[in-house]
LUMTORFI-805125 format. One record per residue (C-alpha): residue number from 1; residue in three letters; x, y, z. Coordinates in Angstrom, 1 decimal, decimal comma. Example, Ala and Ser with C-alpha at 12.3 -4.5 7.8 and 13.67 -1.06 7.14 Angstrom:
BEGIN
<k->1&r->ALA&east->12,3&north->-4,5&up->7,8>
<k->2&r->SER&east->13,7&north->-1,1&up->7,1>
***
This chain:
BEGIN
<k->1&r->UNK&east->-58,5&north->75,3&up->-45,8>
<k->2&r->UNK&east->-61,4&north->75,7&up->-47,8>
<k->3&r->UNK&east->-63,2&north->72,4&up->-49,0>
<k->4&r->UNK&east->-62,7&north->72,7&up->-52,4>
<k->5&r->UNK&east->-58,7&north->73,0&up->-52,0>
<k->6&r->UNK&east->-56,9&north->69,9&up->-52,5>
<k->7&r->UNK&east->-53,2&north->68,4&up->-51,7>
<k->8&r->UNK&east->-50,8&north->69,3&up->-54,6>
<k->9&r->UNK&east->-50,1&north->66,0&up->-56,6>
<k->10&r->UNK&east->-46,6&north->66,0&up->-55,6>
<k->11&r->UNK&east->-47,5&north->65,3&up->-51,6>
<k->12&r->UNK&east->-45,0&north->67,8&up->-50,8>
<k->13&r->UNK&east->-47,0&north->70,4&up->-49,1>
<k->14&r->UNK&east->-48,7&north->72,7&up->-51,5>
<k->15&r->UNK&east->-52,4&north->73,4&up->-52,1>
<k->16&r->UNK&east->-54,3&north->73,6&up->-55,0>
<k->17&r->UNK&east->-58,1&north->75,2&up->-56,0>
<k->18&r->UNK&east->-58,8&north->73,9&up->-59,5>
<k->19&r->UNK&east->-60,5&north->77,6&up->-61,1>
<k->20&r->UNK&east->-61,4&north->76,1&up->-64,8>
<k->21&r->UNK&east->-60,6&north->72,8&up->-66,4>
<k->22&r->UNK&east->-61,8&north->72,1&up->-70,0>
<k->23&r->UNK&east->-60,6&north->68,9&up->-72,3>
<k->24&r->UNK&east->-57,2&north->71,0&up->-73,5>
<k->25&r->UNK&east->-57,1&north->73,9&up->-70,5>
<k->26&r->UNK&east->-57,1&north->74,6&up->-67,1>
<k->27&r->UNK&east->-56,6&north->76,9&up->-64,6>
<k->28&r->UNK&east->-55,5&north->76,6&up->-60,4>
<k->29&r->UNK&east->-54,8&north->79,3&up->-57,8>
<k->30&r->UNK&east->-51,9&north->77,2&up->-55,9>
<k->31&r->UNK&east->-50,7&north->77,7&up->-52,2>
<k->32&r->UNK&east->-47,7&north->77,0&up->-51,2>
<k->33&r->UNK&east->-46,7&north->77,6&up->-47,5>
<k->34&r->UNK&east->-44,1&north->77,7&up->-45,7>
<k->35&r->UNK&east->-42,2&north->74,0&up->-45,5>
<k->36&r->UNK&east->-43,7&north->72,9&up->-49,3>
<k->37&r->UNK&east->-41,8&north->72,4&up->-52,4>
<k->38&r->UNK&east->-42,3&north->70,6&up->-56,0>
<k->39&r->UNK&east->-39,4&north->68,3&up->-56,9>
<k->40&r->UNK&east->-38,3&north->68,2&up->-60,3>
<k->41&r->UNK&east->-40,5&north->66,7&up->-62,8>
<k->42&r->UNK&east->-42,1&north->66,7&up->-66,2>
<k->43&r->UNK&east->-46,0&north->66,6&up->-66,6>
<k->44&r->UNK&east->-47,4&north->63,6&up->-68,3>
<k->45&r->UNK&east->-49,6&north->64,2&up->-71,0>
<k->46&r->UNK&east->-51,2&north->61,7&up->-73,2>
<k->47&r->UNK&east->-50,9&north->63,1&up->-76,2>
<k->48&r->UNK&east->-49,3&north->66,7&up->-77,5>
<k->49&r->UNK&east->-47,8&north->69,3&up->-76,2>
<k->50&r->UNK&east->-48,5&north->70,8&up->-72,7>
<k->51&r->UNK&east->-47,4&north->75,0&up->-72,0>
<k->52&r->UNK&east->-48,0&north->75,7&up->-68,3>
<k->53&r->UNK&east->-48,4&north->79,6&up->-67,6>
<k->54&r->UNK&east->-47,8&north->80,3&up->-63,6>
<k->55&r->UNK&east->-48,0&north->84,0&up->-63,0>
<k->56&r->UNK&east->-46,3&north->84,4&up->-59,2>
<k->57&r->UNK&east->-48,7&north->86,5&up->-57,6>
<k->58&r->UNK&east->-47,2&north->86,4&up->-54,6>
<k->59&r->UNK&east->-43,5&north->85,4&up->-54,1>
<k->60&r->UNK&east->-42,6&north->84,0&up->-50,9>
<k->61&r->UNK&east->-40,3&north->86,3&up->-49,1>
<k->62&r->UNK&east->-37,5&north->83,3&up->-49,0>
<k->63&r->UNK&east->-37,2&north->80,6&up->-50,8>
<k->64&r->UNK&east->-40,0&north->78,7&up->-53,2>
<k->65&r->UNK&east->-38,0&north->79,8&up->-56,4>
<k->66&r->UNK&east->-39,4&north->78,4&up->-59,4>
<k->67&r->UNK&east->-36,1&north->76,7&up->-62,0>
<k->68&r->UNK&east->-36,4&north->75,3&up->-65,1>
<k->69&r->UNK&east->-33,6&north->75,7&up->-67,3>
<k->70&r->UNK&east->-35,4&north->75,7&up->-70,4>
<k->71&r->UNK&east->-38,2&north->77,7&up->-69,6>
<k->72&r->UNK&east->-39,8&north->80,2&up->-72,9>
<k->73&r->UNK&east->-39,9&north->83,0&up->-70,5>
<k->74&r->UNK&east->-38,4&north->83,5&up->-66,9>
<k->75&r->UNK&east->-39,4&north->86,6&up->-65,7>
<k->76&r->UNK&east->-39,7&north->87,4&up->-61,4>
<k->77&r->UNK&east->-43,4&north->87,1&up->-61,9>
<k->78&r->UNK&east->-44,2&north->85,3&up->-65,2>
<k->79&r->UNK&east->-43,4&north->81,6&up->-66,1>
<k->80&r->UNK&east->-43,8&north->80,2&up->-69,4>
<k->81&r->UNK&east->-42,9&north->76,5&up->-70,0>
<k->82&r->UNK&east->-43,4&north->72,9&up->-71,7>
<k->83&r->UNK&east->-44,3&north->70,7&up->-68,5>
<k->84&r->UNK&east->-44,1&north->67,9&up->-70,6>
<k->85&r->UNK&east->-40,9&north->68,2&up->-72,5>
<k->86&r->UNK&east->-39,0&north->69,6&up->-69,4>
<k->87&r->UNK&east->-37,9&north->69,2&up->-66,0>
<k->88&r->UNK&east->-38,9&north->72,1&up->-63,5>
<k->89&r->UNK&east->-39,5&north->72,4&up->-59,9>
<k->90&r->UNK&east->-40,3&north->74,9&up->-56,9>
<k->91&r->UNK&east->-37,6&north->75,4&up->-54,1>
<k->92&r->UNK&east->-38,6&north->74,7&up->-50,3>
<k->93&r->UNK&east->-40,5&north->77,9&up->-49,4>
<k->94&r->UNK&east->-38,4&north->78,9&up->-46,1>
<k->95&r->UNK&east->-40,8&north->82,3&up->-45,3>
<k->96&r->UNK&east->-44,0&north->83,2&up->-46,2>
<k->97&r->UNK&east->-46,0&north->81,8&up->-48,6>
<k->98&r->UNK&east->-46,5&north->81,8&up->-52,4>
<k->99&r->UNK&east->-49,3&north->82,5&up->-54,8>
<k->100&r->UNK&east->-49,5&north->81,6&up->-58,3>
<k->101&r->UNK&east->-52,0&north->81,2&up->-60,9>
<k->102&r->UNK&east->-51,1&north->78,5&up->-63,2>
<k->103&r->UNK&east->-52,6&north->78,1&up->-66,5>
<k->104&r->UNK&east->-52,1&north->74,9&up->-68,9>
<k->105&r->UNK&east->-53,0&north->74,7&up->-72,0>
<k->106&r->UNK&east->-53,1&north->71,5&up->-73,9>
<k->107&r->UNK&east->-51,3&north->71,5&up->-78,0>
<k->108&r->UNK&east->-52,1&north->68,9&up->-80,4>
***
């Protein structure tokens, strides 16, 4: 793994390369191989209102299914979402391994 790659704050097995990160945005290529999840959660923010972007650029070819009931838009390939205001999570990836590009951007 390439130095710059880091443990995904979770611990449960997924990688991420931090792309941008300015005060209210940022922007990570994640990895997640086989064996790694995200349990449900809601992002902590200290103040406002958080949207996460992930645009699935890779699906894994079973399991790693993104839920979140209340997501803005749940598309195959495009998730839209307040990280802080609701619970979401990524399904053990069973085969192959999934790519997204996840955008935040911070709201006052």
């Amino acid at each position: 793994m390439h130095p710059r790659w880091q443990p995904g704050r979770q611990g449960t097995g997924y990688w991420k390369l931090r792309l941008l990160a300015l005060r209210r945005l940022d922007l990570y290529l994640l990895r997640f191989p086989p064996g790694s999840r995200v349990p449900a959660h809601r992002d902590a923010v200290p103040e406002g209102r958080h949207l996460r972007l992930n645009l699935v650029l890779v699906p894994a070819r079973r399991g790693g299914e993104f839920r979140c009931p209340a997501a803005l838009i749940d598309r195959p390939r495009i998730k839209l979402f307040r990280s802080d205001l609701h619970a979401h999570e990524v399904t053990p990836v069973e085969e192959g391994t999934r790519w997204v590009l996840s955008c935040g951007l911070l709201l006052p």
